[in-house]
Steps between C-alpha positions, in 0.01 A plus 500: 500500500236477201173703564314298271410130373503511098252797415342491876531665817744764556411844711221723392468696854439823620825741548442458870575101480753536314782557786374248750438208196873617391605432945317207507670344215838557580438350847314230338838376289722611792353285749264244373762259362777530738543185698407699868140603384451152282646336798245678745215473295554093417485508938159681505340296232555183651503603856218713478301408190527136510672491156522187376152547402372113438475384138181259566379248259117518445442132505099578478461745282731311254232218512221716516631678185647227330746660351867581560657446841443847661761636751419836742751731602318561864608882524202530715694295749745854548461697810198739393326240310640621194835542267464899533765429809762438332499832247393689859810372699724570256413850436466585819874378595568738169278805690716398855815564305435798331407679866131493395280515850182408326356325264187531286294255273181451267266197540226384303430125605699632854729238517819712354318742787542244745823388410604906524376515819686152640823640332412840658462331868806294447753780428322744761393741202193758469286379250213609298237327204328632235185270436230592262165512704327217268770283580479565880156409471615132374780437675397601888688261666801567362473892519420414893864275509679800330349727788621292769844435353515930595416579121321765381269427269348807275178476287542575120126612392525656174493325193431104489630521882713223420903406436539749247396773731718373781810511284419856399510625825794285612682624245371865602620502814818308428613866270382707829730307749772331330712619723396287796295266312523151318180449242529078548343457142308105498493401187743449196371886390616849468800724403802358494676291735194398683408225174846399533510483858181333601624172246820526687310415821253292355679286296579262826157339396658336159846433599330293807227350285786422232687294757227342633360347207834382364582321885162315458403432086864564419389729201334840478168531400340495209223841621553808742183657580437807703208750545632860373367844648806745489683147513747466785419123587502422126835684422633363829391136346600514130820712571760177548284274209498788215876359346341131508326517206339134571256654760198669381446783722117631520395833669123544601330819498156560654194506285232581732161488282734426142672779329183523260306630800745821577558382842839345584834454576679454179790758425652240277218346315235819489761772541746735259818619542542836735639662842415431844615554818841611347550194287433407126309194481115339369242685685131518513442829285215650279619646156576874688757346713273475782500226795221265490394376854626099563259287605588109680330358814812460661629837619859461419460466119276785436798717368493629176835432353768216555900493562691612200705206537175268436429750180809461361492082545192550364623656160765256455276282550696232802196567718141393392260732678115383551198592707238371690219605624333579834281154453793345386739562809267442734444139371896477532431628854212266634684196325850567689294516797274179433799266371802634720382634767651861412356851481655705298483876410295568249758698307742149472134285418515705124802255464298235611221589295721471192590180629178345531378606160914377353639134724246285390656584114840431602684161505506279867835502435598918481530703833380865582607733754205743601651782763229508787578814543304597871198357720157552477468622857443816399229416280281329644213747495541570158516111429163423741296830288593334163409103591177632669378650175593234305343227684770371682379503917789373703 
């Protein structure tokens, strides 16, 4: 099994990680695609997700924007309000059949937390989450559904107190108690296999949204659009389009106040080349090598780095990657809600955002794809505190 995509990703761990990266592999490629676990985990994602998720034609917002016909794949329709479910069941089937008895996680937005915990209750395992204390701040509720799922959720306070953080100590502990222990990783980020394995159960989300939109345009779409953090609903999206070259495939980063400012999101577009969290990819790094704090309203792109899958479709240049800006998403945001009667997570509004500012360019006559990737339950708070300063009084 290759470690790496073109020049990115591979392992650059600890000693300590190597043995249990080196188990987890082998029962990654022993189990994963026999037709018993594939077989069991199809049963779970539509029995207990809800998989279909809906592929929903944004009549409104087409009109509104004037544009190209806009189509939503509703992955905030899953079970946990988001598509971290379906990389969560999957791995924790994996962690079941290895002999694992529990199972830990990092969270920044909290709904891979969330997910962990569901998965956690589901297969009767102990469970613990490693949360960065600014992001437990913003995301309350959710660390409050993680707690009464039986998680346990642990504050991160050094450093930003964010998702960075949270995967340091996940992966801390995961070296300590291997042994016992499954790290379920939630994004598409890491040593090898967890890149490789998080598209595996991700990419459900394009193979569905292929299908769909040939059973009702009878063609694929002209745009794929996706907000990008470490990039598992993006990956899990673009995955089944990259060999049709006809479909321009766009991957949105998080701005927050513009790149110019210092303060964002953007591993791709600000970033350089380097190491993190075991994997070779674009981070956010000063010239000494050094992480430089991320910075997004929404909690669950406020990582500094992205997949090394997404780096390497970056070079060759098959994905397009963008940003927009706090402003910018949370016009994406207020819109969806305003014209379709939708809230979404702020994290999936960046690819809204993108397509505010980009339908009203494109022919009536093209169709997009834009991967709603969760609901904006969860931010609510956040959502009210922004609109209030900025005039808006609902």
């Amino acid at each position: 099994m290759d470690k790496n995509f073109g020049r990115f990703g591979g392992q650059y761990v600890p000693k300590a990680l190597v043995e249990p990266l080196a188990e987890l592999e082998e029962a990654f490629e022993n189990y994963c695609y026999s037709e018993d676990f594939k077989n069991i985990y199809k049963k779970y994602l539509e029995e207990y997700v809800g998989r279909p998720s809906l592929l929903y034609y944004a009549d409104r917002l087409t009109k509104k924007l004037g544009g190209a016909k806009i189509y939503l794949k509703r992955e905030d329709l899953n079970h946990t309000g988001a598509h971290k479910i379906n990389n969560v069941i999957g791995q924790i089937l994996l962690a079941k059949y290895m002999g694992k008895k529990r199972v830990i996680a990092e969270t920044g937005a909290g709904q891979h937390g969330v997910a962990t915990a569901t998965g956690a209750a589901l297969f009767g395992m102990e469970c613990t989450i490693y949360m960065g204390e600014e992001d437990m701040r913003r995301q309350k509720l959710n660390v409050f559904r993680m707690r009464m799922l039986g998680a346990e959720v642990k504050a991160v306070a050094y450093g930003t107190g964010t998702l960075k953080e949270a995967v340091d100590e996940a992966f801390e502990e995961y070296m300590k108690r291997y042994d016992d222990t499954f790290y379920v990783v939630g994004s598409a980020v890491g040593p090898h296999p967890y890149p490789l394995m998080v598209r595996e159960f991700q990419k459900v989300i394009g193979e569905e949204a292929k299908a769909q939109i040939l059973e009702v345009e009878g063609r694929l779409p002209d745009y794929i659009i996706a907000c990008v953090g470490g990039g598992s609903n993006a990956i899990g999206l673009f995955h089944d389009f990259i060999k049709d070259d006809e479909v321009r495939i766009i991957g949105v980063e998080a701005a927050g106040h513009g790149i110019e400012s210092g303060e964002h999101a953007c591993a791709i577009e600000g970033g350089k080349i380097g190491i993190l969290h075991g994997m070779k990819t674009y981070i956010m790094a000063d010239d000494n090598g050094n992480i430089k704090p991320a910075y997004s309203i929404s909690a669950g792109l406020d990582y500094p780095g992205i997949g090394p899958e997404h780096a390497y479709l970056k070079d060759i240049g098959r994905v397009k990657y963008v940003s927009v800006t706090d402003d910018e998403a949370m016009e994406g945001f207020r819109m969806l809600c305003e014209t379709e009667g939708i809230i979404p997570a702020i994290e999936s509004s960046h690819a809204l955002g993108y397509a505010v500012s980009e339908v009203p360019k494109m022919n009536k006559d093209e169709i997009v794809i834009i991967n709603l990737s969760g609901r904006g339950d969860k931010d609510v708070n956040t959502a009210y505190k922004y609109f209030e300063k900025h005039g808006f009084y609902y």
